[in-house]
C-alpha atoms as an extended CHARMM CRD file, in Angstrom:
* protein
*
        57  EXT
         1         1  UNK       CA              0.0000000000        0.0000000000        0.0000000000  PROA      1               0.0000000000
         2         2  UNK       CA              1.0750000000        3.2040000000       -0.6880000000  PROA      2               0.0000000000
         3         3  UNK       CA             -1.0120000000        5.2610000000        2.2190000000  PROA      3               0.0000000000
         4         4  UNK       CA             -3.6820000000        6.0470000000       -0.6800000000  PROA      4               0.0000000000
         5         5  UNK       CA             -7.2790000000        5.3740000000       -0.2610000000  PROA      5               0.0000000000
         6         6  UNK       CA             -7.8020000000        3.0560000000       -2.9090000000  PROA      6               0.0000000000
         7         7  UNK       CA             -9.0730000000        0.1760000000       -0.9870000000  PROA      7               0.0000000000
         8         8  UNK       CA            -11.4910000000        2.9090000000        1.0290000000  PROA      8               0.0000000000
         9         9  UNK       CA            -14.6810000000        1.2170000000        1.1850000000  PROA      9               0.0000000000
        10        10  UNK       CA            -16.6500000000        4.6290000000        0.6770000000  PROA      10              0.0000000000
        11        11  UNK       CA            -15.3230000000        7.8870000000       -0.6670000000  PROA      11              0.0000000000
        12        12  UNK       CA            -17.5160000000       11.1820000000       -0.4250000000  PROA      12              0.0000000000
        13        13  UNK       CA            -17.1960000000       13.1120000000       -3.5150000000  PROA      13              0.0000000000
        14        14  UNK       CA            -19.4450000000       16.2280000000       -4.4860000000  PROA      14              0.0000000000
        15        15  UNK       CA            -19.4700000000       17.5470000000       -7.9390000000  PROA      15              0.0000000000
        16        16  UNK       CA            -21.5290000000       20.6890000000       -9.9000000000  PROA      16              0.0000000000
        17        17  UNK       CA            -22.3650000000       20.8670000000      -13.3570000000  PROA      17              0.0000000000
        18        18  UNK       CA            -22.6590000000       24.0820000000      -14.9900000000  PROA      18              0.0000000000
        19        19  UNK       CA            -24.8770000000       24.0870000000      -17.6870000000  PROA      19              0.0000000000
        20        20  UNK       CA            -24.7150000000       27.8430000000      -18.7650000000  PROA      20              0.0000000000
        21        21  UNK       CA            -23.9620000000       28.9800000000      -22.1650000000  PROA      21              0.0000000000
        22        22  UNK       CA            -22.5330000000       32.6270000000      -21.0170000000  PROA      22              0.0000000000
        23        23  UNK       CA            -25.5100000000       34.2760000000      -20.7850000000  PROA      23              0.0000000000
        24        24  UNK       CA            -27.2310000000       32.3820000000      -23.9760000000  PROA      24              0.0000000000
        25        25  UNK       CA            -30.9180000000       30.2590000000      -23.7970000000  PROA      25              0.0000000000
        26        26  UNK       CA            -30.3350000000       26.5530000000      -22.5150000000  PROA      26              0.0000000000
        27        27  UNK       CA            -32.7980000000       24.5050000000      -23.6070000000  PROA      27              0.0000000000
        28        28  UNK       CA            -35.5120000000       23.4500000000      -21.0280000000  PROA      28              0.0000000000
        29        29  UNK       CA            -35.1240000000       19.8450000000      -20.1630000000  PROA      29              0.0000000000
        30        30  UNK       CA            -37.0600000000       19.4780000000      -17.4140000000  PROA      30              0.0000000000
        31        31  UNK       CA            -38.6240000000       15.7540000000      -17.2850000000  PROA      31              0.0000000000
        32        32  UNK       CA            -37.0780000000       15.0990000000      -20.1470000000  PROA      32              0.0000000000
        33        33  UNK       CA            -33.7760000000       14.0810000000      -18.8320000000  PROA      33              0.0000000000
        34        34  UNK       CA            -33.7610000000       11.6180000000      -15.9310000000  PROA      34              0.0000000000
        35        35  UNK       CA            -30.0350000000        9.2630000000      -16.7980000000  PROA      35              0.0000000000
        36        36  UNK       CA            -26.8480000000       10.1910000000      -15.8090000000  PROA      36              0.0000000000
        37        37  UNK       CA            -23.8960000000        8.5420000000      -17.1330000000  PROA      37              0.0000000000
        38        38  UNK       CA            -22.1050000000        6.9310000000      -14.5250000000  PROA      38              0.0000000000
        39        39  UNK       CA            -21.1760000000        3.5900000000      -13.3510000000  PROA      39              0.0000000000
        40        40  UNK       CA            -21.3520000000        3.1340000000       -9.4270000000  PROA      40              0.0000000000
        41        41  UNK       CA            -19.2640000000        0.4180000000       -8.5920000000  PROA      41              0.0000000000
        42        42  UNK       CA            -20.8240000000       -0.0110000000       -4.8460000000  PROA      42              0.0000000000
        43        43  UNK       CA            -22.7770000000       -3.0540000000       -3.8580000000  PROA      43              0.0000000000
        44        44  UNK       CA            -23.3550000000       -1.8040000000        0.1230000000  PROA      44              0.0000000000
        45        45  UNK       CA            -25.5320000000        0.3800000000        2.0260000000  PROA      45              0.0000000000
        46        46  UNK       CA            -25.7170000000        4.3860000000        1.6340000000  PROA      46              0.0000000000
        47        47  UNK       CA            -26.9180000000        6.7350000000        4.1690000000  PROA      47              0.0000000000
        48        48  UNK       CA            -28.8350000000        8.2580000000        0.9250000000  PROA      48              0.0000000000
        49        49  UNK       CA            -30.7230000000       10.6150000000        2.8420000000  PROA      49              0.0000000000
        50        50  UNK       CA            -27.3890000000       12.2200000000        3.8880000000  PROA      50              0.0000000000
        51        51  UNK       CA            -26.6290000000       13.4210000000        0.3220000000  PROA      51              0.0000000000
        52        52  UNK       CA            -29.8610000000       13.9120000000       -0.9470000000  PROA      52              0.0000000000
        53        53  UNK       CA            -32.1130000000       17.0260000000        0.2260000000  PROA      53              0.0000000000
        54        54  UNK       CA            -35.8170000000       17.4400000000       -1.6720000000  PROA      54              0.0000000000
        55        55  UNK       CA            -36.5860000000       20.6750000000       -2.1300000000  PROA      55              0.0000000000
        56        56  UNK       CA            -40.0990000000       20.5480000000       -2.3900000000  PROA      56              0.0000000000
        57        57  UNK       CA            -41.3540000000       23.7320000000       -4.7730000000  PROA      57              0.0000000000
């Protein structure tokens, strides 16, 4: 081992996507796009409601 956390059994990450054009229209998505690309290789438990708020509107 080289004191790196590869063999951590959970690793808290956080990232934002910015989907602004510099001031130009962004199409409206909304309900239209419910898939992210990603590949979660974690076959355990999550605290989900830790990292995931509703906002109800």
């Amino acid at each position: 081992m080289d004191g790196g956390n590869e063999g951590s059994p959970l690793l808290r990450s956080q990232t934002t996507v910015d989907l602004s054009r510099n001031g130009e229209a962004v199409a409206d998505l909304t309900g239209k796009v419910h898939l992210l690309p990603c590949c979660i290789k974690y076959d355990g438990s999550a605290s989900v409601s830790d990292y995931f708020k509703p906002k109800f509107s």
